[in-house]
N, CA, C and O atoms as a DFTB+ gen file, in Angstrom:
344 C
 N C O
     1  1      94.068     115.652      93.907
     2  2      95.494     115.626      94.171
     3  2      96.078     116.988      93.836
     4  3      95.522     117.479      92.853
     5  1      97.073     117.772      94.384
     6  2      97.641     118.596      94.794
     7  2      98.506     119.008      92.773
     8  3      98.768     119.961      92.040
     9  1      98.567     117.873      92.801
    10  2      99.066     118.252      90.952
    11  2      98.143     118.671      90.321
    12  3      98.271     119.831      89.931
    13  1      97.054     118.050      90.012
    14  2      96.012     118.757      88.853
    15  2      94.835     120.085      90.089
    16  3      93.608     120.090      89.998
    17  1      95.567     120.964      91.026
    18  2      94.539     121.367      91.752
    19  2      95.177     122.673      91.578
    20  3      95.224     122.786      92.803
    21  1      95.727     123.793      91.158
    22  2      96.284     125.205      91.562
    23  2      96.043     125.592      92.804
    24  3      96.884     125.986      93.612
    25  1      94.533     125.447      93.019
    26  2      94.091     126.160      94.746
    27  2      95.391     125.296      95.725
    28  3      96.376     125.757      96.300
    29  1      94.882     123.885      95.602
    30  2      95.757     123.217      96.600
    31  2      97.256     123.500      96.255
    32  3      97.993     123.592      97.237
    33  1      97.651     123.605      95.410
    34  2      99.254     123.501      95.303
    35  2      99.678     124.963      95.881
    36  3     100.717     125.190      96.499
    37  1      98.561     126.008      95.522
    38  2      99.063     127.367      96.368
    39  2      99.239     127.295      97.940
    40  3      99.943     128.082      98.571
    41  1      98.429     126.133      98.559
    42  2      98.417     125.586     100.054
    43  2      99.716     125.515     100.825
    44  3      99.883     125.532     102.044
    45  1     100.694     125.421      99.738
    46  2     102.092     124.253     100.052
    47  2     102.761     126.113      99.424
    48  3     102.567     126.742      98.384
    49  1     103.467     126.375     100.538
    50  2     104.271     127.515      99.768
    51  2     105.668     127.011      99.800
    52  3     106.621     127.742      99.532
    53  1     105.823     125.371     100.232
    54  2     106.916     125.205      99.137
    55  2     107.255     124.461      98.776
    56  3     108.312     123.844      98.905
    57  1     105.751     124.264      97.800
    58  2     105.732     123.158      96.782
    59  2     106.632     122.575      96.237
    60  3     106.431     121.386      95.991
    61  1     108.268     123.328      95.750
    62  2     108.814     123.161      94.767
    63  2     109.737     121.815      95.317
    64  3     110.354     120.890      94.789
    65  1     109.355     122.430      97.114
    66  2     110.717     121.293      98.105
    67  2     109.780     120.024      98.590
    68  3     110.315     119.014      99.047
    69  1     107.995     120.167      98.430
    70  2     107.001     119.227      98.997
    71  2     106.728     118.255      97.896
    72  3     106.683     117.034      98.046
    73  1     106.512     119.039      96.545
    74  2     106.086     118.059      95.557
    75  2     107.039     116.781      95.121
    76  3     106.515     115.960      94.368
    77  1     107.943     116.631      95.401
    78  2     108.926     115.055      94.840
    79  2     108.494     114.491      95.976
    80  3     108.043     113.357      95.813
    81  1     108.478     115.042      97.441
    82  2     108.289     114.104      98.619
    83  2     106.907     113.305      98.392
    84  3     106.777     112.123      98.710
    85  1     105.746     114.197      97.722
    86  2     104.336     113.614      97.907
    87  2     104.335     113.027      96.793
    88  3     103.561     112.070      96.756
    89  1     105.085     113.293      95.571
    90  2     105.590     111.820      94.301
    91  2     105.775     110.413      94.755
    92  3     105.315     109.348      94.342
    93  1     106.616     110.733      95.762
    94  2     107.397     109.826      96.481
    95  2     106.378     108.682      97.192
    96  3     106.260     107.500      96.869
    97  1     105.656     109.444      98.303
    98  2     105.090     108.950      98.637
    99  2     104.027     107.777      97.683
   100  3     103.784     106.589      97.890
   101  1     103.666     108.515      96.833
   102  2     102.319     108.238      95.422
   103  2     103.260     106.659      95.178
   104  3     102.877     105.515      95.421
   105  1     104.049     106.938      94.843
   106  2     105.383     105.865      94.387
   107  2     105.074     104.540      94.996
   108  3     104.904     103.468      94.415
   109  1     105.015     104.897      96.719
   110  2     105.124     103.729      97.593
   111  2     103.367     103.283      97.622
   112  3     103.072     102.145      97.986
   113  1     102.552     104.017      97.319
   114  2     101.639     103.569      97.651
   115  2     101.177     102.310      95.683
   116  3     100.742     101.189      95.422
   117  1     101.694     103.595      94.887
   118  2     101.482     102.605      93.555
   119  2     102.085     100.900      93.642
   120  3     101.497      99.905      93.217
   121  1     103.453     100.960      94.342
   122  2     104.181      99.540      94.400
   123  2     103.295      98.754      95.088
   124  3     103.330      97.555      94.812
   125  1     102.263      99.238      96.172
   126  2     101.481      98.330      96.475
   127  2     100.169      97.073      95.657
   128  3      99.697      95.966      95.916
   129  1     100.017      98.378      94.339
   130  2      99.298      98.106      93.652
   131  2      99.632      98.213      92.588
   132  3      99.102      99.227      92.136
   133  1     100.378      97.629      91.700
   134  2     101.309      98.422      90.247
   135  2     100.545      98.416      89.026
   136  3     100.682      99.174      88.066
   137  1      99.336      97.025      89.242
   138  2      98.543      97.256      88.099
   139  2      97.119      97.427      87.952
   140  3      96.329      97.138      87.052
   141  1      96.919      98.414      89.987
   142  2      95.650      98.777      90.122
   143  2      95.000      99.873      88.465
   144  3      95.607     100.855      88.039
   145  1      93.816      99.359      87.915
   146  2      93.415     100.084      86.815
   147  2      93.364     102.046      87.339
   148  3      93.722     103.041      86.709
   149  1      92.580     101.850      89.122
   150  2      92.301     103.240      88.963
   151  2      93.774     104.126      89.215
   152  3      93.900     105.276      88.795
   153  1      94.675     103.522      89.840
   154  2      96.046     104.030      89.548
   155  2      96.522     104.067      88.241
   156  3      96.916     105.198      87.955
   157  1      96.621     103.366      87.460
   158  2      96.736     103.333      86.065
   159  2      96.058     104.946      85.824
   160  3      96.792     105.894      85.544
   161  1      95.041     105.044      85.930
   162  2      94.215     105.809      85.019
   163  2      94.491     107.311      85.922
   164  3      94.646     108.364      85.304
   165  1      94.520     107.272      87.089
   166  2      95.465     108.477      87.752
   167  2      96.675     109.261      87.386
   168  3      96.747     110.485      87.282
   169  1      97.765     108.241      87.177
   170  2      98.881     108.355      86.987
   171  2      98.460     109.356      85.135
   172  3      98.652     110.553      84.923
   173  1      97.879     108.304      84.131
   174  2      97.506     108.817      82.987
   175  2      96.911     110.518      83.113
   176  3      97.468     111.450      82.533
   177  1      95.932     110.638      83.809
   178  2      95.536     112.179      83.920
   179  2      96.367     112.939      84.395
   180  3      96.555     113.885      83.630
   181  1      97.085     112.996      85.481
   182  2      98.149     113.655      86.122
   183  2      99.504     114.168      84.777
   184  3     100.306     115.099      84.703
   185  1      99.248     113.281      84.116
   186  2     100.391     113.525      83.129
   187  2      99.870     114.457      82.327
   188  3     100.544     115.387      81.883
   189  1      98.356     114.245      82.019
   190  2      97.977     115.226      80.888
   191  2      97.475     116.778      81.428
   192  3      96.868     117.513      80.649
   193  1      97.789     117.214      82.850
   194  2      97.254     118.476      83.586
   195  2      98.402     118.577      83.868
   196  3      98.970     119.299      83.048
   197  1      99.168     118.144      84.771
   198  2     100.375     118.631      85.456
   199  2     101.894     118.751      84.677
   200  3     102.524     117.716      84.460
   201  1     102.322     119.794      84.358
   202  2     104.059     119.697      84.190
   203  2     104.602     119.052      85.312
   204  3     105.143     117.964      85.121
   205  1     104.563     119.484      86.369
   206  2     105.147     119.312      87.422
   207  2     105.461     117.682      87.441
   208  3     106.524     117.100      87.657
   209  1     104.308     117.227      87.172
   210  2     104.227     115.674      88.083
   211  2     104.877     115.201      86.352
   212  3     105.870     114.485      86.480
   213  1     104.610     115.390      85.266
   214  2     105.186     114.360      83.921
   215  2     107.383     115.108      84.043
   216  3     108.451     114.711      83.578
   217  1     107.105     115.844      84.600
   218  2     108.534     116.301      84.926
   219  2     109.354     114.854      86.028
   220  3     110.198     113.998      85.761
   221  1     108.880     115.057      86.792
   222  2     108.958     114.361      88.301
   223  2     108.703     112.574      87.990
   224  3     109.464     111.691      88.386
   225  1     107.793     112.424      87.413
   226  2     107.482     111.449      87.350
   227  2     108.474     110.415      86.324
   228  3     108.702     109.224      86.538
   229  1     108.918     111.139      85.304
   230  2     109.926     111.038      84.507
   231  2     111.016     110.529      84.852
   232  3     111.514     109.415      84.691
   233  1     111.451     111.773      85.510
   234  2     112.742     111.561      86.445
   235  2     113.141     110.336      87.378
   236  3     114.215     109.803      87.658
   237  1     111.482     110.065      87.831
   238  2     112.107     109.195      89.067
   239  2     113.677     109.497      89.815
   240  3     114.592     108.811      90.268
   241  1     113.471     110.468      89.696
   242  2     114.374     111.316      91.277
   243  2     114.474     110.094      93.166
   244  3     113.677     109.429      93.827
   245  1     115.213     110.279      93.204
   246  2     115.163     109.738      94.240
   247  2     114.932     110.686      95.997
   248  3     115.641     111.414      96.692
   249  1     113.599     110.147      96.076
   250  2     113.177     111.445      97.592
   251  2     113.254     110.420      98.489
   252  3     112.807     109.311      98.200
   253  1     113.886     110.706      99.784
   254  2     113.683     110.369     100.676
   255  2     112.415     110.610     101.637
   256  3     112.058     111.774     101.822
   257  1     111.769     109.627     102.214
   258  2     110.199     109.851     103.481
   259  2     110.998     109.872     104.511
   260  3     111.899     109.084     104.798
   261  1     110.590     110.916     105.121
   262  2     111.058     111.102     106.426
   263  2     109.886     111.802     107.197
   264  3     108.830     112.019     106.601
   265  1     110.034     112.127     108.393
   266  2     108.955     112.689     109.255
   267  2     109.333     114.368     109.328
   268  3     110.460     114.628     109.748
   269  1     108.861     114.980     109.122
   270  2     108.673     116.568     109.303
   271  2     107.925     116.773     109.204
   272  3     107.047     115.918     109.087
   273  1     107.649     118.242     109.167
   274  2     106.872     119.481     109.391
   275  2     106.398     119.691     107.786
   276  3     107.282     119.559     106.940
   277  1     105.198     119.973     107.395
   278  2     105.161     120.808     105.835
   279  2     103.872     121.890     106.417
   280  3     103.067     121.393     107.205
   281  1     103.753     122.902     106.141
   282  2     103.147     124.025     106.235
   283  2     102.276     124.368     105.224
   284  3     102.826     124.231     104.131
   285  1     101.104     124.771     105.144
   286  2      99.634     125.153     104.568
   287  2      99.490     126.238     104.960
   288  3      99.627     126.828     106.031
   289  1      99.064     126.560     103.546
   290  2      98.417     128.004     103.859
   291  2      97.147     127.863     103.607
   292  3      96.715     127.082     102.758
   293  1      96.403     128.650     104.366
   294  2      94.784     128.200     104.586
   295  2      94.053     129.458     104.457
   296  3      94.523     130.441     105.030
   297  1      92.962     129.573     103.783
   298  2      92.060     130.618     103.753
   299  2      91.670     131.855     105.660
   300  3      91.560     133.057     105.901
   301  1      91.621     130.808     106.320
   302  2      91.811     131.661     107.537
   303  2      93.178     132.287     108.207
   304  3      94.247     131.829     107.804
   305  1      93.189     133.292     109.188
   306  2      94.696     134.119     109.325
   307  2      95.160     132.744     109.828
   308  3      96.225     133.238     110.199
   309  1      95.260     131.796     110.076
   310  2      95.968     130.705     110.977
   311  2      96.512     129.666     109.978
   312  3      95.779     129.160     109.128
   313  1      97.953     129.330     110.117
   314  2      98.412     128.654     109.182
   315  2      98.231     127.197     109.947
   316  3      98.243     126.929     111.149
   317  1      98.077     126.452     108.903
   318  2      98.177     124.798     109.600
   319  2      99.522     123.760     109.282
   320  3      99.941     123.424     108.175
   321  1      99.801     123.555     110.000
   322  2     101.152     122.299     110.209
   323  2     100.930     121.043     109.877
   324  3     100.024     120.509     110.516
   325  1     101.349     120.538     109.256
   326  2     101.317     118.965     109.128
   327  2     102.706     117.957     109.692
   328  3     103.762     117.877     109.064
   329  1     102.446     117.298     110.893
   330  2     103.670     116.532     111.190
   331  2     103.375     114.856     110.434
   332  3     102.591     113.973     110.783
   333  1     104.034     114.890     109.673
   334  2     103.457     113.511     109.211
   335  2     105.001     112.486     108.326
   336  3     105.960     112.727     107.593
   337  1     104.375     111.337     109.011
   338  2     105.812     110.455     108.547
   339  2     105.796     109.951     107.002
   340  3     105.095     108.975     106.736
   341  1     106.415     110.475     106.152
   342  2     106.561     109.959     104.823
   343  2     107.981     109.262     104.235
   344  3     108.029     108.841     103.079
């Protein structure tokens, strides 16, 4: 996951506006499962690597899923697009 990864989070150049959306998302997928153990135990590590996510996660901020564009930066000259509905 994009929280405990530096390489990947450098992917997202703008993390700062992507990361609550992909919280968000994490959010809807946990309600599916609230007392899956390996979510449990996800959620637990994420807290102990990431500021970002024990910041965020805290908060429970409210993000809206919507469908756009998020942009990657990729080891080759060609950047990659993601259109994806969240």
């Amino acid at each position: 996951m994009m929280f405990a990864d530096g390489e990947l989070r450098g992917r997202l150049p703008e993390w700062q506006r992507d990361a609550p959306r992909l919280l968000t998302q994490f959010r809807c997928d946990l309600a599916a499962a609230p007392e899956d153990p390996a979510m449990l135990e996800l959620i637990d590590e994420l807290r102990k690597v990431s500021a970002d996510f024990r910041r965020w996660w805290e908060t429970r901020g409210r993000t809206s899923i919507v469908k756009e564009s998020r942009r990657y930066s990729t080891p080759s000259p060609f950047a990659w697009i993601s259109t994806t509905k969240r």
